[in-house]
C-alpha positions as CSV (number, residue, x, y, z in Angstrom):
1,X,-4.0,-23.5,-28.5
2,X,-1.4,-24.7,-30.6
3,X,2.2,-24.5,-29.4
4,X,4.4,-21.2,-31.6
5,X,1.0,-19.4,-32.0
6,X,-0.7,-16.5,-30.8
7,X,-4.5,-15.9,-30.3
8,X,-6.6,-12.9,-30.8
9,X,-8.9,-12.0,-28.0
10,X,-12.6,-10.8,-28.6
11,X,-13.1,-7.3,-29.0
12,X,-14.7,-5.4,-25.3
13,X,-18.6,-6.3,-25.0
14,X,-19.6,-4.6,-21.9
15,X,-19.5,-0.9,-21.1
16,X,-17.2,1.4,-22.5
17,X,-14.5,2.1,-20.6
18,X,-12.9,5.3,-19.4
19,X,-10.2,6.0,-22.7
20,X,-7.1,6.8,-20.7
21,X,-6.9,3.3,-18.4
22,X,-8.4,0.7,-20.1
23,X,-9.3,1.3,-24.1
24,X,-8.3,-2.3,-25.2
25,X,-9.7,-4.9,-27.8
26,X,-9.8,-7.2,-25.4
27,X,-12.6,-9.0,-23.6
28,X,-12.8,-10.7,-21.0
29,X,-12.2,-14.4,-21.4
30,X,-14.9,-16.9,-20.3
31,X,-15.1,-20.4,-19.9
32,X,-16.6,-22.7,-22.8
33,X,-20.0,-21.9,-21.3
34,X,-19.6,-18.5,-21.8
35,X,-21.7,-17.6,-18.4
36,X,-18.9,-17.2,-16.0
37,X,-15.3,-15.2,-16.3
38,X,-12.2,-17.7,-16.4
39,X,-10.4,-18.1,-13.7
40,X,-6.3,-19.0,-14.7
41,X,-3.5,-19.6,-12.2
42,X,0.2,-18.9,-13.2
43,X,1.9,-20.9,-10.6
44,X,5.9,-22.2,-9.4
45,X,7.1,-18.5,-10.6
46,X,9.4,-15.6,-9.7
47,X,6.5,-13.2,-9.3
48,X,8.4,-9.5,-9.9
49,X,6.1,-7.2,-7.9
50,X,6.3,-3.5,-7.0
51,X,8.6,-4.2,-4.8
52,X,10.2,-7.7,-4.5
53,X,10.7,-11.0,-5.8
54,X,8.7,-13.9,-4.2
55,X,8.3,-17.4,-5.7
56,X,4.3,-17.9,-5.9
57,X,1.5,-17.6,-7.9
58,X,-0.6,-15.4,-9.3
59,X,-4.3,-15.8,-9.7
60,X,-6.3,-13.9,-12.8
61,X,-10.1,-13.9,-12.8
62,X,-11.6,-12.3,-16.2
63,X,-9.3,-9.2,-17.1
64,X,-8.0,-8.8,-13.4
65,X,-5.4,-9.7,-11.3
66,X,-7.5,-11.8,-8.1
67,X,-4.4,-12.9,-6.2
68,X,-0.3,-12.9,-5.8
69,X,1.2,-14.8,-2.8
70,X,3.1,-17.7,-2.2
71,X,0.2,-19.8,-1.8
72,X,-2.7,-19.9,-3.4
73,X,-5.6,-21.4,-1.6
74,X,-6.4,-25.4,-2.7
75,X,-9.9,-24.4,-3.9
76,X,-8.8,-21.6,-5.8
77,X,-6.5,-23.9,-7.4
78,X,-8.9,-26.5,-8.0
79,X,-11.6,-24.6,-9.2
80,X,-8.8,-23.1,-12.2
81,X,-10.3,-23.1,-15.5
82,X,-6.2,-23.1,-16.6
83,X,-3.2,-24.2,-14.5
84,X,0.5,-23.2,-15.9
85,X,3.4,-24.0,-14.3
86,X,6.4,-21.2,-14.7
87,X,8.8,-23.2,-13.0
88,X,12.2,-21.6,-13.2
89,X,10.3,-18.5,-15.0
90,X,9.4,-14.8,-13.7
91,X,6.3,-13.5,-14.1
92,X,6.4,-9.9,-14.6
93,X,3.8,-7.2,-16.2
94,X,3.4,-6.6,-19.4
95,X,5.5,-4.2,-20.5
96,X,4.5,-0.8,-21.7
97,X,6.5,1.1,-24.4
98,X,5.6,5.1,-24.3
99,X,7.9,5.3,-28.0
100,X,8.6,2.9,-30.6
101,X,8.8,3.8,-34.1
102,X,9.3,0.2,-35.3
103,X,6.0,0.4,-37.3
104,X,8.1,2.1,-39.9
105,X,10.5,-0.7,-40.9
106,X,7.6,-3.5,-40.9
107,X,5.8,-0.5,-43.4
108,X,8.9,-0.1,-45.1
109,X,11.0,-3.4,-44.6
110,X,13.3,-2.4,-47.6
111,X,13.7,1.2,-49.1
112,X,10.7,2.4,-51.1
113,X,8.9,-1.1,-51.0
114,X,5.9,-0.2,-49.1
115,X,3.8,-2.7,-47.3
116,X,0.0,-2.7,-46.8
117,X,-0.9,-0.8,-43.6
118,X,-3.1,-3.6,-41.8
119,X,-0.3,-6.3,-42.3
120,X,2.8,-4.0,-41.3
121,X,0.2,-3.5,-38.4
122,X,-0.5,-7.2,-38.0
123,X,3.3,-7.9,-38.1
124,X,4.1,-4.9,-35.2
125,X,1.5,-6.5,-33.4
126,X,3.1,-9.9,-32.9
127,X,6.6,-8.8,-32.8
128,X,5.8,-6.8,-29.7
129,X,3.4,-9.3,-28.4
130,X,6.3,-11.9,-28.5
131,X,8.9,-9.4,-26.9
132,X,6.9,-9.1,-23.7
133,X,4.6,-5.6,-24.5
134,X,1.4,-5.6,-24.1
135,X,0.5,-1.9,-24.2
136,X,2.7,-0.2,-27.4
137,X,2.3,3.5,-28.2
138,X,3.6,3.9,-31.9
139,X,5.9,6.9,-32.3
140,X,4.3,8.2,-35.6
141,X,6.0,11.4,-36.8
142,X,3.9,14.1,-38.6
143,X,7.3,15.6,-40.7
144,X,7.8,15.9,-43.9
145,X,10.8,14.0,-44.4
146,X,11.1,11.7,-47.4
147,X,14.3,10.1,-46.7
148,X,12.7,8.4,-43.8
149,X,9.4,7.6,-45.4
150,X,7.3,10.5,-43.3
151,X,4.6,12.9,-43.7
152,X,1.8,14.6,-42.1
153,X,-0.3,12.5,-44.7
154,X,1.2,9.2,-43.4
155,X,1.3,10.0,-40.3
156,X,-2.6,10.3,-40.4
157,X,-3.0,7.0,-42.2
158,X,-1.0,5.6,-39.5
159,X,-2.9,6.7,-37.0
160,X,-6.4,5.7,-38.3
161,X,-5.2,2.2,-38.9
162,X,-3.8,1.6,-35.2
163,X,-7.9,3.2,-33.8
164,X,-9.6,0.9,-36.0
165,X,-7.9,-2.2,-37.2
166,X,-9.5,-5.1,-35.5
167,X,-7.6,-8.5,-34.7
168,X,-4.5,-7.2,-32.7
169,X,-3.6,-8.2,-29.9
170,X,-1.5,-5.8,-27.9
171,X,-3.4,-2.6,-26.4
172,X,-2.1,-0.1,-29.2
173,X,-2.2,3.4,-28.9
174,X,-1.1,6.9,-30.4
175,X,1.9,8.8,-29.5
176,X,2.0,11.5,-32.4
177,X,5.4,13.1,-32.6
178,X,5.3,17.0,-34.2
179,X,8.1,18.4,-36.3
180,X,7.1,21.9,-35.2
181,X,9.5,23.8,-37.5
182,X,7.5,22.7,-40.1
183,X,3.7,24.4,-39.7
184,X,1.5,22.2,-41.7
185,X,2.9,20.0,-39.4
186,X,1.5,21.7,-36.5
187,X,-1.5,22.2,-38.0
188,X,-2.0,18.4,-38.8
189,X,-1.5,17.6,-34.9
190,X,-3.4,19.9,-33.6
191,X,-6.2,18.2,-35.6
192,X,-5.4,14.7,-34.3
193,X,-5.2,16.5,-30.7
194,X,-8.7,18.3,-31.3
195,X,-10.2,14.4,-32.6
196,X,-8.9,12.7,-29.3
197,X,-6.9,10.4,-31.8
198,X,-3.4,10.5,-29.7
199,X,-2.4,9.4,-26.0
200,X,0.8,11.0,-26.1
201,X,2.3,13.7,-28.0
202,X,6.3,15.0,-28.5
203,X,7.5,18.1,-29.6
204,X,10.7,17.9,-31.2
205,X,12.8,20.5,-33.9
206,X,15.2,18.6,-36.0
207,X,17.4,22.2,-37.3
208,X,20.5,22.9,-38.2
209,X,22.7,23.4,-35.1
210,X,20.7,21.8,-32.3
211,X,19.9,17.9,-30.7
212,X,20.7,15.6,-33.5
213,X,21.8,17.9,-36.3
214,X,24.4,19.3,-33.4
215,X,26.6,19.2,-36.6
216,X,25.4,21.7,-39.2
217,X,27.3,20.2,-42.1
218,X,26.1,17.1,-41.2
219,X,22.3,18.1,-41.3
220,X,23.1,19.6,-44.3
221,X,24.4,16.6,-46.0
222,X,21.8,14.2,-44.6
223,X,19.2,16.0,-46.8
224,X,21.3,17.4,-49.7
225,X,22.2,13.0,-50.6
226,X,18.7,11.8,-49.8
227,X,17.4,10.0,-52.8
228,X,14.0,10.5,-51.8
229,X,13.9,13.8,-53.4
230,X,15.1,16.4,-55.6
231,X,18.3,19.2,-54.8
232,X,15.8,21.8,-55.1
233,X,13.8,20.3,-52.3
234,X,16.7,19.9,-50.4
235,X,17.9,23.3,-50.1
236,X,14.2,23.9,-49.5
237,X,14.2,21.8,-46.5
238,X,17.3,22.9,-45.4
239,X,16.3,26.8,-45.9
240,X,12.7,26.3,-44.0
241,X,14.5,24.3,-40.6
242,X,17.5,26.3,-40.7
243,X,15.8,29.9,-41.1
244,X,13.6,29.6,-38.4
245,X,13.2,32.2,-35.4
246,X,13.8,30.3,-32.3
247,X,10.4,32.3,-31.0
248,X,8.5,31.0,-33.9
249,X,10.0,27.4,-32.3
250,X,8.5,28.2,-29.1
251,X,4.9,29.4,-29.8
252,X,4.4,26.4,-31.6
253,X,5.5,24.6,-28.9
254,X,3.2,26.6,-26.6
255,X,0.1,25.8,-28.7
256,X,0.7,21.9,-29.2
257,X,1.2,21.9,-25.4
258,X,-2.1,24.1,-24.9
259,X,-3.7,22.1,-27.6
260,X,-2.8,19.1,-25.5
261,X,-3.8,20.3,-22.0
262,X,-7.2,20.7,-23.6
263,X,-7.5,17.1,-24.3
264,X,-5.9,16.2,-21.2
265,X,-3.4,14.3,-22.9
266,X,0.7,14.4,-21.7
267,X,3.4,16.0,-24.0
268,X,7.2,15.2,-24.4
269,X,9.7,17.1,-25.1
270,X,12.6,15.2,-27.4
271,X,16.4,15.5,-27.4
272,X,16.7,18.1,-24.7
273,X,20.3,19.9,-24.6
274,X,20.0,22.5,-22.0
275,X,18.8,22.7,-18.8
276,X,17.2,25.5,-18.7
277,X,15.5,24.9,-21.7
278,X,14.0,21.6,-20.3
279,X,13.1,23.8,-17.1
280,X,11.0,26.2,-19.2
281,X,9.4,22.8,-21.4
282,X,8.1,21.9,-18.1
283,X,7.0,25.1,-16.3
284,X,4.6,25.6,-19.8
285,X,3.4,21.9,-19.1
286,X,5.3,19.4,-20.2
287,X,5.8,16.4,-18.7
288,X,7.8,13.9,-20.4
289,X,11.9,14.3,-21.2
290,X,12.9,11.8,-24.3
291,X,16.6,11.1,-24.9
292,X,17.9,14.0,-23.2
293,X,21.3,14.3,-24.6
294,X,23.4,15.3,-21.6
295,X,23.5,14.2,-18.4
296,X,23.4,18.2,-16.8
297,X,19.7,18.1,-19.0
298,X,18.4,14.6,-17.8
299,X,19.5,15.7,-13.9
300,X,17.5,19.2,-14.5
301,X,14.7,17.4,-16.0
302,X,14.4,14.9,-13.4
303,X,14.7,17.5,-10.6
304,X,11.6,19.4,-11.9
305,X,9.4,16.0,-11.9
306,X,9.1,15.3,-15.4
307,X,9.7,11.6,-16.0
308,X,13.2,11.2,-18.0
309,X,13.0,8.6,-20.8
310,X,16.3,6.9,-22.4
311,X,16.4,4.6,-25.1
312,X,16.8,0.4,-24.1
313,X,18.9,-0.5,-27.4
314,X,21.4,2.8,-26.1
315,X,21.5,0.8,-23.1
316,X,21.8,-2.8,-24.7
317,X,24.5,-1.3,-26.7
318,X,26.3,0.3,-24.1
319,X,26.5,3.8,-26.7
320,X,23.8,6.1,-27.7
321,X,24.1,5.8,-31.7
322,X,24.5,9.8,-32.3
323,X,26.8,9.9,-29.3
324,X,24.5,11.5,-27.2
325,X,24.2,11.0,-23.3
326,X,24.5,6.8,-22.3
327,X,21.6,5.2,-20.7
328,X,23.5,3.6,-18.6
329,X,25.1,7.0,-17.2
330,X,21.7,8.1,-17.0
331,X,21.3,5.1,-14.9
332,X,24.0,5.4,-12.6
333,X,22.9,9.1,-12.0
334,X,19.7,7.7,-11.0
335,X,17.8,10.2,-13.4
336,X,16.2,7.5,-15.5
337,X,12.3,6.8,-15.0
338,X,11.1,4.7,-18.0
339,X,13.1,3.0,-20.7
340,X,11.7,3.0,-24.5
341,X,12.3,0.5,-27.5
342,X,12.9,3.4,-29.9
343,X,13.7,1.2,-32.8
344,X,13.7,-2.3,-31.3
345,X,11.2,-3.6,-29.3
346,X,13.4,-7.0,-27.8
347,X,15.7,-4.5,-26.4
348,X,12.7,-3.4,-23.4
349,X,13.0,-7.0,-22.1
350,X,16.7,-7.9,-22.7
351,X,17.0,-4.2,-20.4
352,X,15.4,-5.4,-17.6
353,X,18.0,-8.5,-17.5
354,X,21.6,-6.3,-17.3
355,X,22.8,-6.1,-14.2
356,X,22.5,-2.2,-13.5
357,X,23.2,-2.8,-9.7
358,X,19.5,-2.4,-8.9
359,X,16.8,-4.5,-7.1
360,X,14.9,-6.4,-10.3
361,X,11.3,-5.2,-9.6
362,X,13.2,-1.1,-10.1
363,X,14.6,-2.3,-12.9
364,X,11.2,-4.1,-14.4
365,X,9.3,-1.0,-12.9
366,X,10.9,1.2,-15.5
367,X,9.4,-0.8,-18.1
368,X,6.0,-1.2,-16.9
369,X,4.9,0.6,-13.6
370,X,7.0,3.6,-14.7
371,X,5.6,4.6,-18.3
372,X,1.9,3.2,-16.9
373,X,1.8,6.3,-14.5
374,X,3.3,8.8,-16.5
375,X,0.3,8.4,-19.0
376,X,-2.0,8.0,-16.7
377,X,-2.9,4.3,-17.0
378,X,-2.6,3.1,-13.5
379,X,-4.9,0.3,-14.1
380,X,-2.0,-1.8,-15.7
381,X,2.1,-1.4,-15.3
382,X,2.5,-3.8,-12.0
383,X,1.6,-7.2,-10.4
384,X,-0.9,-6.4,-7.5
385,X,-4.3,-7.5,-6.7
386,X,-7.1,-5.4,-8.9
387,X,-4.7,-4.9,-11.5
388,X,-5.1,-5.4,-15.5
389,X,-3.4,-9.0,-16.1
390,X,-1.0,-8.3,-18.8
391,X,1.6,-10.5,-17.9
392,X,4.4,-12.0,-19.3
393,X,6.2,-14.8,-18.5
394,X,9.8,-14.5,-19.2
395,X,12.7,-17.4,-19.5
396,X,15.9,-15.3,-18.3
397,X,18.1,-17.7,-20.3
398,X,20.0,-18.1,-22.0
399,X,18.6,-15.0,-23.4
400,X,15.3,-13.5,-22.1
401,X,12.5,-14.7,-23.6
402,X,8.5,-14.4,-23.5
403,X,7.0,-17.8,-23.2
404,X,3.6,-16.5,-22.7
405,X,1.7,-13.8,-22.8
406,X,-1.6,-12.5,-21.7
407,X,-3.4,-9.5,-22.0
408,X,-6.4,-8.3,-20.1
409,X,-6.2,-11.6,-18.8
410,X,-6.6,-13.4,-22.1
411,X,-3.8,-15.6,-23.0
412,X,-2.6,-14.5,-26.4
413,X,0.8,-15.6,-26.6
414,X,2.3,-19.1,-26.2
415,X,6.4,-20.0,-27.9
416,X,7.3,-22.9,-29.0
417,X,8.4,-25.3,-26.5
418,X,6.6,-23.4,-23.5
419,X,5.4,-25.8,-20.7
């Protein structure tokens, strides 16, 4: 393989795996004869593991993890269908992002100039692939909201594309976010949640008065000087969020979250205020706290056991950009499990490097081990013998930097200028 260019692994030709740990288009790689799995050392690295740093090797065989140590046996080295040498490099898994919504700007990369589906796909693909993620969960929101390019409709074309293009590289799944002040809305999830189409799903209620919109005038205005559509439908927006009986909120809630228990699929709650609120999210079954927006809310959400998510660009940042709770207060309160790429996938990596005063493998689980077992995929998320390989292998400086990639053990992933 050619330096600066990534390779597509074969699509899964044995058995069908179980959907919730291993649904991947990836194969196992063989050798050239195509009769035995590939064997592949990574050696001379700083192998981040569950729970420390040692400089070693790691040994894949096919789409699992064989060995970590500091020495790898001589004929285990010999018998390598691939040698690397990470000198000066850590190895770390790949890293698994439970909500990123970037798929919109390569769909939309400027205002109303839409691009194909597949290719804005393609193009999500490899950016991620090249920040270090291996398994991505696309935050596709089912809302009807024109100023940022959404709808129920989309949302399902979205969703469609990510089950059944073919040619990507990272493991790419479905986390389908539902506006449920808006019905149809509701309606349209509970659909994709009936199909088995989603591996995650959020709840969230953008209305006047509440989360982001704390500011009424300020929801008011964001609709009222949208270009996207008509005064009319603005004060129709604005009439249907804002008029809405906080029960009506809640037994929609209740039925995503029923609709969801069903398919044995987790639900988040989004930009949680109060802490009883978040309480009462998690004694009707849900599991997952995104962007709670104080820190009395993120403390009460991680007391109950659901795992608390917080944004990596608020932390890269230093400032959440609505002026909600910092990650790195979060951090400090020790109340964050997983970290998220929102908007910007580099950000999950570049995280893992600022100095929070933690060990490096808590600060790499909460990219990878952390999100990997609050969905439910504890095949992948850590470096340990009879785990997935996705690894990346990551130059700290001068800014962090993937020089490989594989996935399932398939190296898919190689920058310019990588040993």
């Amino acid at each position: 393989m050619s330096d600066n260019q990534t390779q597509n692994a074969h699509t899964h030709d044995g058995d069908n795996d179980t959907r919730d740990t291993t649904r991947s288009t990836h194969s196992q790689k063989k050798s050239h004869d195509d009769t035995r799995i590939m064997s592949v050392v990574i050696e001379n690295g700083q192998v981040v593991t569950p729970s420390t740093v040692i400089n070693g090797s790691i040994h894949i065989e096919g789409d699992r993890i064989k060995s970590v140590g500091e020495n790898i046996k001589n004929e285990t080295l010999s018998a390598a269908d691939r040698r690397i040498d990470a000198a000066g490099q850590y190895l770390v898994p790949g890293l698994i992002d439970l909500h990123g919504d970037d798929i919109e700007s390569h769909l939309y990369p400027r205002t109303g100039a839409r691009i194909e589906t597949q290719m804005a796909l393609a193009s999500a693909d490899r950016a991620n692939v090249a920040a270090g993620i291996t398994t991505k969960f696309h935050a596709i929101s089912f809302e009807v909201d024109p100023e940022a390019n959404r709808s129920p409709e989309l949302g399902a074309e979205l969703t469609t594309a990510v089950e059944q293009t073919d040619g990507l590289i990272a493991d790419h799944r479905i986390h389908a976010r539902c506006e449920v002040t808006q019905k149809r809305c509701v309606e349209a999830i509970e659909t994709l949640l009936d199909a088995d189409d989603a591996g995650l799903v959020s709840v969230m209620s953008h209305i006047p008065g509440k989360g982001q919109f704390r500011d009424t005038d300020a929801f008011i205005e964001y609709y009222r000087n949208s270009q996207n559509h008509t005064v009319a439908e603005a004060e129709e927006m604005i009439d249907e969020r804002g008029s809405l009986e906080l029960e009506t909120i809640r037994e929609r809630v209740r039925r995503i979250v029923n609709c969801a228990r069903d398919a044995d699929i987790p639900v988040a709650s989004h930009d949680d205020e109060d802490p009883t609120e978040v309480a009462q999210l998690h004694d009707i079954g849900v599991n997952i706290s995104e962007y709670p927006i104080n820190i009395e809310t993120a403390k009460r959400a991680h007391a109950t056991g659901m795992t608390v998510t917080m944004g990596a660009p608020n932390l890269i940042r230093g400032e959440s950009q609505w002026g909600n709770l910092r990650t790195a207060d979060a951090i400090e309160a020790d109340v964050v499990d997983a970290l998220v790429t929102d908007y910007h996938p580099m950000s999950l990596l570049a995280a893992v490097f600022i100095d929070t005063g933690e060990p490096l493998p808590t600060r790499v689980a909460r990219v990878s081990k952390n999100p990997a077992d609050a969905i439910g995929l504890t095949d992948r998320g850590r470096i340990e013998v009879g785990a997935r390989a996705d690894i990346a292998v990551v130059d700290p400086n001068p800014t962090p930097t993937v020089t490989r990639a594989f996935v399932a053990g398939a190296p898919v992933y190689r920058a310019e200028g990588a040993k």
